[in-house]
C-alpha positions as CSV (number, residue, x, y, z in Angstrom):
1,X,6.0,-16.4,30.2
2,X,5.3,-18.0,26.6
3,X,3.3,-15.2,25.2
4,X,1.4,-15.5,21.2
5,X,0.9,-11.7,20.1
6,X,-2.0,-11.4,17.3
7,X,-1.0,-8.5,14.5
8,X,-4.5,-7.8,12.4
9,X,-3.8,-7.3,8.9
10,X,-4.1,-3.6,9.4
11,X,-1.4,-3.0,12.0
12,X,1.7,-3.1,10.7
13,X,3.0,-0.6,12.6
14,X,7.2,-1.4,12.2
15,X,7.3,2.0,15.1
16,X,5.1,0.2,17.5
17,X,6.8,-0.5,21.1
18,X,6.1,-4.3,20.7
19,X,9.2,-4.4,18.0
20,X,11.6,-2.7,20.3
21,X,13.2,-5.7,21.6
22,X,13.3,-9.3,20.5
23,X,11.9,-11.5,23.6
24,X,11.9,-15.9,22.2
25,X,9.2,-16.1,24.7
26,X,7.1,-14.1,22.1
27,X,5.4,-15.3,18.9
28,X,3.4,-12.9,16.6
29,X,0.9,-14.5,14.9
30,X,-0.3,-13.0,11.6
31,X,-3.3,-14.7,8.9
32,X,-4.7,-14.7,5.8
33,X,-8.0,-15.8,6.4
34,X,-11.6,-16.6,4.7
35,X,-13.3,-14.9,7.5
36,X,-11.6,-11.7,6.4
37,X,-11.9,-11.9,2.4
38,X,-15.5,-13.6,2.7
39,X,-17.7,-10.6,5.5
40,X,-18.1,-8.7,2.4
41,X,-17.5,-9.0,-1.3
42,X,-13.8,-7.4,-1.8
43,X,-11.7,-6.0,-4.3
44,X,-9.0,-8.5,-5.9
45,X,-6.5,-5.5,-5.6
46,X,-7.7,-4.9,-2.3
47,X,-7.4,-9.0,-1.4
48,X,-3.9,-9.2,-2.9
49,X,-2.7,-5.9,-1.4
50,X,-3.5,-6.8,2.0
51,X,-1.9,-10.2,2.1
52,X,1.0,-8.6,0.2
53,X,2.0,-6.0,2.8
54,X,1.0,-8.6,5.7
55,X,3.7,-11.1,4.1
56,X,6.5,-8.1,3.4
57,X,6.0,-7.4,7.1
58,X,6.4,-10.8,8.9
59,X,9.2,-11.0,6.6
60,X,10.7,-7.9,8.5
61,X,10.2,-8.6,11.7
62,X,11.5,-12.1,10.9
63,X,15.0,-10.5,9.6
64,X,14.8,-8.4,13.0
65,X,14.8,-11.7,15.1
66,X,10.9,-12.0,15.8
67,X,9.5,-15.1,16.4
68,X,6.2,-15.1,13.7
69,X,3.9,-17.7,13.2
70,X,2.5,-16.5,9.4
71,X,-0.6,-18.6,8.4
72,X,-0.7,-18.2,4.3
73,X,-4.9,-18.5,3.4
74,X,-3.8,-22.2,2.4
75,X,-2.1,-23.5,5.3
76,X,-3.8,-26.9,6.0
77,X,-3.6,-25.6,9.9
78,X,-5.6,-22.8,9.0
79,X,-9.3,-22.9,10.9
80,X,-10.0,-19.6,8.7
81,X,-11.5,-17.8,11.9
82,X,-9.5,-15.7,14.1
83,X,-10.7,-17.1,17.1
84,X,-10.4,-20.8,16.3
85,X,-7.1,-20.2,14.7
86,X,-5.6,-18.1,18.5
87,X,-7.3,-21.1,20.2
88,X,-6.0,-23.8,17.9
89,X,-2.0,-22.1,18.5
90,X,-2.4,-21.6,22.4
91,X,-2.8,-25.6,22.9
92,X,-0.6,-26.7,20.2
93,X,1.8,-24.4,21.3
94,X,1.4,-24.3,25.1
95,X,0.9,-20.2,24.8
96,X,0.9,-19.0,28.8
97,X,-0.1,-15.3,27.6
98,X,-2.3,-14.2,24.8
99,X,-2.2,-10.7,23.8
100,X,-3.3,-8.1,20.6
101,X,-3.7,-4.8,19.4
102,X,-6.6,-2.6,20.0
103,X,-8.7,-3.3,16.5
104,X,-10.2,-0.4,14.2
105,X,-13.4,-2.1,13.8
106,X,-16.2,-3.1,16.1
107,X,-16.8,-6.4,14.7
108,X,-13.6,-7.3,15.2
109,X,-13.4,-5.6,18.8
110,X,-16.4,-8.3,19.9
111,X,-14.9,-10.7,18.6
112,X,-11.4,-11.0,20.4
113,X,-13.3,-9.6,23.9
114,X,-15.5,-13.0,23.3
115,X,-12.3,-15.0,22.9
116,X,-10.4,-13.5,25.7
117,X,-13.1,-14.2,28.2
118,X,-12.9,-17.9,27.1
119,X,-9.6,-18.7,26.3
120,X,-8.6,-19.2,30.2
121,X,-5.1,-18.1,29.8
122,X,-4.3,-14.4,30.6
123,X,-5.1,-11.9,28.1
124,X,-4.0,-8.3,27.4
125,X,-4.5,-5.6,25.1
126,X,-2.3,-2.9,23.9
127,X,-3.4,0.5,21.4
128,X,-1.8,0.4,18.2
129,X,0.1,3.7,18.9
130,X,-0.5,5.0,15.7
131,X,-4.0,7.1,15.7
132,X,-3.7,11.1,17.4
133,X,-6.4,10.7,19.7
134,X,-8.0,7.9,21.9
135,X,-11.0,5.8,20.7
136,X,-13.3,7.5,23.3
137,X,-11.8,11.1,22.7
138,X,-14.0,12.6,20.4
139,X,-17.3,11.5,22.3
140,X,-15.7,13.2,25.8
141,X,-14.6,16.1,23.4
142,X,-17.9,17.3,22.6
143,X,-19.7,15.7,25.5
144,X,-22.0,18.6,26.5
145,X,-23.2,19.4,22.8
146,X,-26.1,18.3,20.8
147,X,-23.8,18.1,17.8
148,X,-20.1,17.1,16.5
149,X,-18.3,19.8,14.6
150,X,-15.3,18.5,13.0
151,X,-14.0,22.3,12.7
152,X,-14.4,22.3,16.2
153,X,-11.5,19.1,16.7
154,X,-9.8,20.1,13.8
155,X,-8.4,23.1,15.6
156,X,-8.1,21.7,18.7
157,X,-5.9,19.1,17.4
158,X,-3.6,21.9,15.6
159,X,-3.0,23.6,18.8
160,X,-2.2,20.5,20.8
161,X,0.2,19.1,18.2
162,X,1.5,22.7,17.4
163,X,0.9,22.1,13.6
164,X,0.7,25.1,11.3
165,X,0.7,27.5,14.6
166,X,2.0,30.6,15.3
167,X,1.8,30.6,19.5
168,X,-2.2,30.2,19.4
169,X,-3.1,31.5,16.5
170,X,-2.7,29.6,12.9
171,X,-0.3,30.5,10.4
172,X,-1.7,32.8,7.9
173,X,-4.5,34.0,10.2
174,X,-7.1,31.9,8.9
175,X,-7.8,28.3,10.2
176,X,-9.2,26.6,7.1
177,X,-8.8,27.3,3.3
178,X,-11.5,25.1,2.4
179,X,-12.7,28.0,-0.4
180,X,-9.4,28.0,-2.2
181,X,-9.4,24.0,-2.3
182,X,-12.3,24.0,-5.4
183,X,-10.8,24.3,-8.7
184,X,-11.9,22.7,-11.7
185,X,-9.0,21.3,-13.2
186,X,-8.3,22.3,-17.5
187,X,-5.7,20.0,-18.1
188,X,-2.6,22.7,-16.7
189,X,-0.5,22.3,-14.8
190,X,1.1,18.8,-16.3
191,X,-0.1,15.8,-13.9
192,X,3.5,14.0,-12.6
193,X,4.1,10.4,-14.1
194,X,2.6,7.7,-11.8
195,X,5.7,6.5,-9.9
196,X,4.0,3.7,-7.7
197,X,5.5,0.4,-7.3
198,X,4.7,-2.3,-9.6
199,X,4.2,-5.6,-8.0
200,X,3.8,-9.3,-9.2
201,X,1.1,-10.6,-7.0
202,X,0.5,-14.1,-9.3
203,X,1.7,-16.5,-6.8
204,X,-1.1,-14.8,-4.2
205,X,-3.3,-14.3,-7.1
206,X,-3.3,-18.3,-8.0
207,X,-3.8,-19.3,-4.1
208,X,-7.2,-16.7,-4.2
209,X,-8.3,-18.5,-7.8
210,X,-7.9,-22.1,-6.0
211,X,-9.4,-21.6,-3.1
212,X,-12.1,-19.7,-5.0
213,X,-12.4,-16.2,-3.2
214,X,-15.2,-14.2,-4.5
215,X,-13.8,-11.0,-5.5
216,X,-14.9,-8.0,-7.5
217,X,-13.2,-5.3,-9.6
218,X,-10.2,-5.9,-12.0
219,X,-6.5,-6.7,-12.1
220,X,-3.4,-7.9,-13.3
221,X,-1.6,-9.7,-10.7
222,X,1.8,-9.5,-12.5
223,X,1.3,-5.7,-12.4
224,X,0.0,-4.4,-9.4
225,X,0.4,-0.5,-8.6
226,X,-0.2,-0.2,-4.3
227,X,2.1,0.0,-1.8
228,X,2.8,-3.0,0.3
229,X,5.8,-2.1,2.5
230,X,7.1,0.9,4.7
231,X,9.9,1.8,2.3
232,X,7.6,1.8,-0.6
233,X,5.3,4.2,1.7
234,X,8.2,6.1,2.2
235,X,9.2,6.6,-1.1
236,X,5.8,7.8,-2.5
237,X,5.4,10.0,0.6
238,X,8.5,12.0,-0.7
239,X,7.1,11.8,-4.2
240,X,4.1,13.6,-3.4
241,X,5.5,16.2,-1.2
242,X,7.7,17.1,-3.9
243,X,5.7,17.2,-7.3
244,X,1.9,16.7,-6.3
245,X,1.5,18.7,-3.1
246,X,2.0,22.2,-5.2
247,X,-1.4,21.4,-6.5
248,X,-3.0,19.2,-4.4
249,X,-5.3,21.7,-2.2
250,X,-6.4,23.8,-5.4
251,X,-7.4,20.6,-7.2
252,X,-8.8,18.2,-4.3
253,X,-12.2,18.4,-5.8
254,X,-11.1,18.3,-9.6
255,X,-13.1,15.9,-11.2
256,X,-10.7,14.6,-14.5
257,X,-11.6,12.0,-17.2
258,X,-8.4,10.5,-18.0
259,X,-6.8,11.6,-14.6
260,X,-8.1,9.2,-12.6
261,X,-5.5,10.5,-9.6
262,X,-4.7,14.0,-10.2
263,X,-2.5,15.3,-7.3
264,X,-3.8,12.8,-4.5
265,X,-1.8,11.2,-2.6
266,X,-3.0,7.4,-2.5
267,X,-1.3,7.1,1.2
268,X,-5.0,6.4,2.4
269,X,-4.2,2.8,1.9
270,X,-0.6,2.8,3.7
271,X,-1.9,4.9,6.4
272,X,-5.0,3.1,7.0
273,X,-3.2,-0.1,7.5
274,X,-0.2,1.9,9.8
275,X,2.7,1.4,7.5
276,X,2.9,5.2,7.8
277,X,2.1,7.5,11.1
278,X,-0.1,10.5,10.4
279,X,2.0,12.5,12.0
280,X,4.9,11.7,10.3
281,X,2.7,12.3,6.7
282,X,2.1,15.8,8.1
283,X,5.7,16.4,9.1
284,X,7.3,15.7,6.1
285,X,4.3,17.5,4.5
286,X,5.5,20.6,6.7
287,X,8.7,20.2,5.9
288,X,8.5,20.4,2.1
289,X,6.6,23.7,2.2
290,X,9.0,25.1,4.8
291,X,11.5,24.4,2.1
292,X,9.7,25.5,-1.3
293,X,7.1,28.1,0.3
294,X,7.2,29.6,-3.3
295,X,5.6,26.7,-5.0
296,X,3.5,25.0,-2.2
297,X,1.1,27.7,-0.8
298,X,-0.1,27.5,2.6
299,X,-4.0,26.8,1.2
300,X,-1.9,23.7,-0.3
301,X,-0.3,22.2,3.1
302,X,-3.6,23.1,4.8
303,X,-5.6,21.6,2.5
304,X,-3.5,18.1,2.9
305,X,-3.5,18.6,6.5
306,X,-6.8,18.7,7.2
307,X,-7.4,15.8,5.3
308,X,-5.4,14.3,7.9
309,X,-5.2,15.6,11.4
310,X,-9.1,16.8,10.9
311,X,-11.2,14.2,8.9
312,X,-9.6,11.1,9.0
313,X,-9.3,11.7,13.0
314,X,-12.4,12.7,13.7
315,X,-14.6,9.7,11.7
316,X,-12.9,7.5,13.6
317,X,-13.7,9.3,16.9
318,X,-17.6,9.6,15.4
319,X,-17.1,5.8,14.6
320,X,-16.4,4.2,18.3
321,X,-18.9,7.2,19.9
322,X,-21.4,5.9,17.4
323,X,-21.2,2.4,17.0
324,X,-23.1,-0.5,17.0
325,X,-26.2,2.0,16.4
326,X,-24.6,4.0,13.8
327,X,-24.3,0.6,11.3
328,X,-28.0,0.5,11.9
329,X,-29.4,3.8,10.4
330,X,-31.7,4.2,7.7
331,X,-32.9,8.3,8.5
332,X,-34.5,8.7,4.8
333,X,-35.6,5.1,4.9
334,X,-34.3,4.3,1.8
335,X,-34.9,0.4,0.4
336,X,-34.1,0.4,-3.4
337,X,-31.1,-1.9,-4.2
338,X,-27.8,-0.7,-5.6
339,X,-28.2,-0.6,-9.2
340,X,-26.5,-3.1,-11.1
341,X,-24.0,-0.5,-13.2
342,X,-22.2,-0.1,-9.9
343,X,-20.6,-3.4,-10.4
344,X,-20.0,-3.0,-14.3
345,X,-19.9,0.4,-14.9
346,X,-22.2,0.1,-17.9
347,X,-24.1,3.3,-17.6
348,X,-24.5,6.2,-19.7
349,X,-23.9,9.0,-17.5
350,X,-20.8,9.5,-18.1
351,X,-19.8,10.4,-14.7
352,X,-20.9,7.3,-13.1
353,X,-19.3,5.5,-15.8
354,X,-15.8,7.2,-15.1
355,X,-16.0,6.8,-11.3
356,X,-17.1,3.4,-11.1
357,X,-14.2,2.2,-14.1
358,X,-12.0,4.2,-12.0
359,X,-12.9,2.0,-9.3
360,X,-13.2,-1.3,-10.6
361,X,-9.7,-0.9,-12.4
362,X,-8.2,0.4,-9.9
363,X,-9.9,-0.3,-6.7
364,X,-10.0,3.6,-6.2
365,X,-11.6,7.0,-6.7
366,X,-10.9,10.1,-4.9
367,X,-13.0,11.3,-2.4
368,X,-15.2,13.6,-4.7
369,X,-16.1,11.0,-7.0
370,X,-17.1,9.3,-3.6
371,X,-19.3,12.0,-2.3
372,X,-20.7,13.5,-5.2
373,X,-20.8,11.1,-8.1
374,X,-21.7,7.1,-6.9
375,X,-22.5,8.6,-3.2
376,X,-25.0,11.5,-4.4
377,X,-26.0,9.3,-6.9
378,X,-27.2,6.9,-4.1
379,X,-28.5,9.0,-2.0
380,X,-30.7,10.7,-4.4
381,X,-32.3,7.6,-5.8
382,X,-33.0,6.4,-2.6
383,X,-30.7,2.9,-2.1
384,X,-30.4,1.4,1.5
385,X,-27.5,2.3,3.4
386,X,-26.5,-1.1,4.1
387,X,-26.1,-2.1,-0.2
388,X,-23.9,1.5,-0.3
389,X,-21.8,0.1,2.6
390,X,-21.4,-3.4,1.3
391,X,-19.9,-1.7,-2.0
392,X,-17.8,0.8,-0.5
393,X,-16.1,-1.4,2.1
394,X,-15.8,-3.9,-0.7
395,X,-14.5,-1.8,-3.9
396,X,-12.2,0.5,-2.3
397,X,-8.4,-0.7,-1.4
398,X,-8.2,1.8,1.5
399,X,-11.9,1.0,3.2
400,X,-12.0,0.0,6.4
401,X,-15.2,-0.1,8.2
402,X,-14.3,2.6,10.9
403,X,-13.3,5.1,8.0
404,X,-16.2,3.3,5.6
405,X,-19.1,3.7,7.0
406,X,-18.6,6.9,8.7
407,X,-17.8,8.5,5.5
408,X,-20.9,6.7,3.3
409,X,-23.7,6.1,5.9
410,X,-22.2,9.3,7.8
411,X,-21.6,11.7,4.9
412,X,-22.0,10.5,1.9
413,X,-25.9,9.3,2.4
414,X,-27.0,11.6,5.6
415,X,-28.6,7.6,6.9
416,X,-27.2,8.7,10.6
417,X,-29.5,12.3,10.4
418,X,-27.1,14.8,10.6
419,X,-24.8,13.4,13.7
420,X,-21.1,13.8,10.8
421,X,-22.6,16.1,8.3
422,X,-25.1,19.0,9.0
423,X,-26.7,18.4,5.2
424,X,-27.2,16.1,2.7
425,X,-24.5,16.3,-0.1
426,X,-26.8,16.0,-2.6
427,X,-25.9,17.8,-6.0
428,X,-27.1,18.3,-9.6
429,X,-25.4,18.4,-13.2
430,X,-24.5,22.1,-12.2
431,X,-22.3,20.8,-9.6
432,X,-20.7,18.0,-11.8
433,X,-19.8,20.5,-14.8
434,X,-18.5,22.8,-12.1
435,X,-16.0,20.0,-10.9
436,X,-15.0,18.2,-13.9
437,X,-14.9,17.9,-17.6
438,X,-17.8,14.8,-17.6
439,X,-20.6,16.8,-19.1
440,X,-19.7,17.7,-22.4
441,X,-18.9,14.0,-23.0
442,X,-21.9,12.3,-21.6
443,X,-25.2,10.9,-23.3
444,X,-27.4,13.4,-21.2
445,X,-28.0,16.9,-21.8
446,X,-26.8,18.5,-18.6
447,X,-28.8,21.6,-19.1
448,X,-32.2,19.5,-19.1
449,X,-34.3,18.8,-16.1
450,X,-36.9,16.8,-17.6
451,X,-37.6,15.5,-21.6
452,X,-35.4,13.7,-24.3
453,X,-31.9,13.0,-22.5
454,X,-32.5,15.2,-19.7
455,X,-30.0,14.4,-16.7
456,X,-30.9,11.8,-14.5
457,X,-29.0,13.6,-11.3
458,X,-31.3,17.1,-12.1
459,X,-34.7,15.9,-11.7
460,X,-33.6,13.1,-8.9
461,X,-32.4,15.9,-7.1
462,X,-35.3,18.0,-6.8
463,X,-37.3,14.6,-6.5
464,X,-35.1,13.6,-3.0
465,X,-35.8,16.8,-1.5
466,X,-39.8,16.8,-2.3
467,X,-39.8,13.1,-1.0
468,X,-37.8,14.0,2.1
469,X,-39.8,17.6,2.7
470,X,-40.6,16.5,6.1
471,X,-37.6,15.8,7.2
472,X,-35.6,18.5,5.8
473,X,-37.5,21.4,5.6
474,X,-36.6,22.9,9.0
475,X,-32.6,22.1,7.8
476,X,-31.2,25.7,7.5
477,X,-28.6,24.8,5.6
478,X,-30.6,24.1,2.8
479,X,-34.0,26.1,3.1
480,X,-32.9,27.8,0.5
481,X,-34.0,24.5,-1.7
482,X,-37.4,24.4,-0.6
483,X,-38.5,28.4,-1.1
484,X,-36.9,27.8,-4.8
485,X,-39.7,24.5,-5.0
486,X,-42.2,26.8,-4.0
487,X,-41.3,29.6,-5.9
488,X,-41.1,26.9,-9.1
489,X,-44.1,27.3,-11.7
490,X,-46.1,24.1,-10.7
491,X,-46.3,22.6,-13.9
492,X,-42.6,23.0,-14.4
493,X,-42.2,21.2,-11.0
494,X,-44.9,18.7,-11.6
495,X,-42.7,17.8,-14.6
496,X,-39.8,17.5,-13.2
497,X,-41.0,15.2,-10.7
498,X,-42.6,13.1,-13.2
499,X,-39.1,13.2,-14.8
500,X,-37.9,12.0,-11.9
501,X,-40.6,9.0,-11.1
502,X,-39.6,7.8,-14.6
503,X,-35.7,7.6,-14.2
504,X,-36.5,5.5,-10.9
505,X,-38.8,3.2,-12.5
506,X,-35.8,3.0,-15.0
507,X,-33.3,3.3,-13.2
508,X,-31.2,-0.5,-14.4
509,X,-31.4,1.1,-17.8
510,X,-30.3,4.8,-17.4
């Protein structure tokens, strides 16, 4: 049977059981398309990347003996929409079978259900074989509770893929060395030398100018430093485990002006679009303190682990148990707009600024200066969920909406009510000068909660939680906050919030 396959621009999955064998009755159809780089504002890395990888890996299942059908963004046959676009190659072609992957995002998952139940040709779908649990998992998982605990999966998960284990109980008798993973970082020990691919991305870079893709962000397509093929993934996999992963749990949090990577990884983007397994990330993880157990502690390997086999795992599961309603919350009922520094970075807090360059130059930050720089910053000055999604999905190489919005509606800005995180993360300057080196450089006094260059993030934060009293007061995770309100001198709170009314009122200019 003359059968099209459709392969999304985030399953390139060389491992996957479709590429076993070579069958001429089969076509795979991969796109560039304006219905992908137009939904939301992207990246120009993140644009270039994407179509980068997609072309490297037609081109390799070409050279395996696949039949592809690759539709470049400026292919006159191009209908720019995947549906129009399967429909237009099914007749042209005489197609008998259509059939595609399971897709990460619910838009997407609509979208080819609508098609199949009008394309009147035989449709079937297939799972990407590349996540560790099933999309429905997590919600039959925790099924009888009131609550998701991502602790609670995390462990299962180690015991039913035997990682880090010792029969049933964990290596080192403790499940989770979250507590060791919060170093500040004072410039020792000596960050490695990037060793990421450079690519020239001008001839993709040109098509996106001429056809007048809307991008954000910064770039120079003759130097481009992202992976965009399996053996590049596989190269800077080894690189990390060898000279970053020694470091990399102690310093997650770090918080570096000048170091916009530290000891991450950057696999997110790689992994998110299946050029590498997670379980094959873990595995040589594993492997490379198994070998150098002297220099790669076990709060190191766990620390990396978790990242993988617990988080990333279980926003996904939270993201099909959740969705459509979870894209929908609003729990503080936040409404500001997104200030305008987050698309310039022209700010003088200083650890905005850093974050935001960090992510307009390089179409990344690390997942601290995520949560509790640009996302705490959100949160505590109130923006809709939906401008803090748009600009997350958009700016960030390795968003994709099931990771996304999970992580920034979910975590980052508490808009779902507790369902992934069981508080806000909302911080002060304490927090920032505990993390990172941004303080002593920046405009604002850090020590100040209200007056003459006090710090925007200390009276916002004692603003959101007198705004949000209501709604947080019974949290126990942070009643703590509200005795130390009470307990405050009421003119010394009374200016604070005044402090704080001010810095909203101002907030384009702070």
């Amino acid at each position: 049977m003359k059968t099209l396959r459709l392969i999304l621009g985030d399953q390139l999955n060389s491992a996957h059981s479709w590429f076993k064998d070579t069958n001429h009755n089969v076509s795979y159809v991969i796109m560039e398309i304006l219905q992908e780089t137009n939904y939301v504002k992207h990246h120009i890395q993140k644009v270039l990347c994407f179509f980068a990888a997609m072309r490297n890996f037609a081109s390799e299942l070409q050279n395996k003996g696949h039949q592809v059908i690759y539709l470049c963004l400026d292919n006159p046959d191009n209908q720019q929409d995947i549906q129009k676009n399967i429909i237009h190659l099914v007749q042209k072609h005489h197609f008998q079978k259509f059939e595609y992957l399971l897709p990460d995002e619910y838009r997407l998952d609509k979208q080819l259900k609508d098609l199949c139940s009008s394309i009147h040709i035989p449709t079937q779908v297939f799972d990407t074989e590349h996540f560790l649990t099933e999309r429905t998992f997590l919600h039959t998982f925790f099924k009888e509770k009131k609550t998701y605990v991502m602790e609670t999966f995390y462990r299962f998960l180690r015991k039913k893929y035997a990682i880090l284990m010792k029969n049933t109980e964990p290596v080192g008798d403790k499940w989770n060395f979250d507590v060791e993973n919060r170093a500040k970082y004072k410039g020792s020990p000596h960050v490695p030398t990037n060793i990421f691919p450079t690519q020239d991305l001008s001839e993709i870079f040109e098509m996106l100018q001429t056809i007048k893709v809307e991008t954000i962000g910064k770039c120079n397509p003759k130097s481009v430093q992202w992976i965009t093929s399996r053996k590049e993934a596989l190269v800077c996999l080894a690189y990390f485990c060898k000279y970053l992963l020694p470091y990399f749990g102690t310093y997650q949090d770090a918080m570096q002006h000048k170091e916009p990577f530290l000891f991450h990884s950057r696999l997110s983007f790689a992994l998110n679009i299946k050029l590498l397994h997670p379980l094959e990330v873990i595995e040589k993880a594993i492997e490379s303190w198994q070998e150098n157990t002297q220099k790669i502690t076990l709060a190191q390997i766990e620390g990396f682990i978790r990242q993988i086999l617990g988080w990333r795992e279980y926003m996904r599961g939270v993201y099909w148990a959740k969705m459509p309603e979870f894209a929908q919350t609003n729990y503080f009922e936040h409404q500001r707009k997104l200030p305008e520094f987050y698309w310039t970075g022209k700010t003088k807090m200083f650890c905005l600024k850093d974050a935001i360059d960090n992510s307009l130059n390089y179409a990344y930050a690390h997942h601290i200066q995520r949560l509790m720089l640009t996302g705490n910053f959100a949160l505590l000055a109130g923006v809709h969920p939906d401008e803090v999604d748009k600009w997350y999905l958009g700016i960030y190489i390795d968003a994709i909406e099931w990771v996304e919005i999970t992580n920034t509606r979910g975590m980052s800005q508490f808009a779902d009510g507790g369902w992934v995180a069981s508080k806000p993360y909302a911080a002060s300057a304490n927090y920032i000068h505990k993390m990172s080196n941004y303080c002593e450089q920046c405009f604002y006094d850090k020590n100040k909660k209200y007056g003459d260059k006090a710090c925007p993030f200390n009276s916002l934060y004692w603003h959101f939680y007198q705004r949000n009293e209501s709604l947080l007061n019974k949290n126990p995770r942070i009643g703590m906050m509200y005795q130390t309100l009470k307990k405050m001198d009421r003119e010394e709170r009374e200016r604070i919030l005044k402090q704080g009314d001010f810095y909203l009122k101002e907030i384009e200019n702070l």
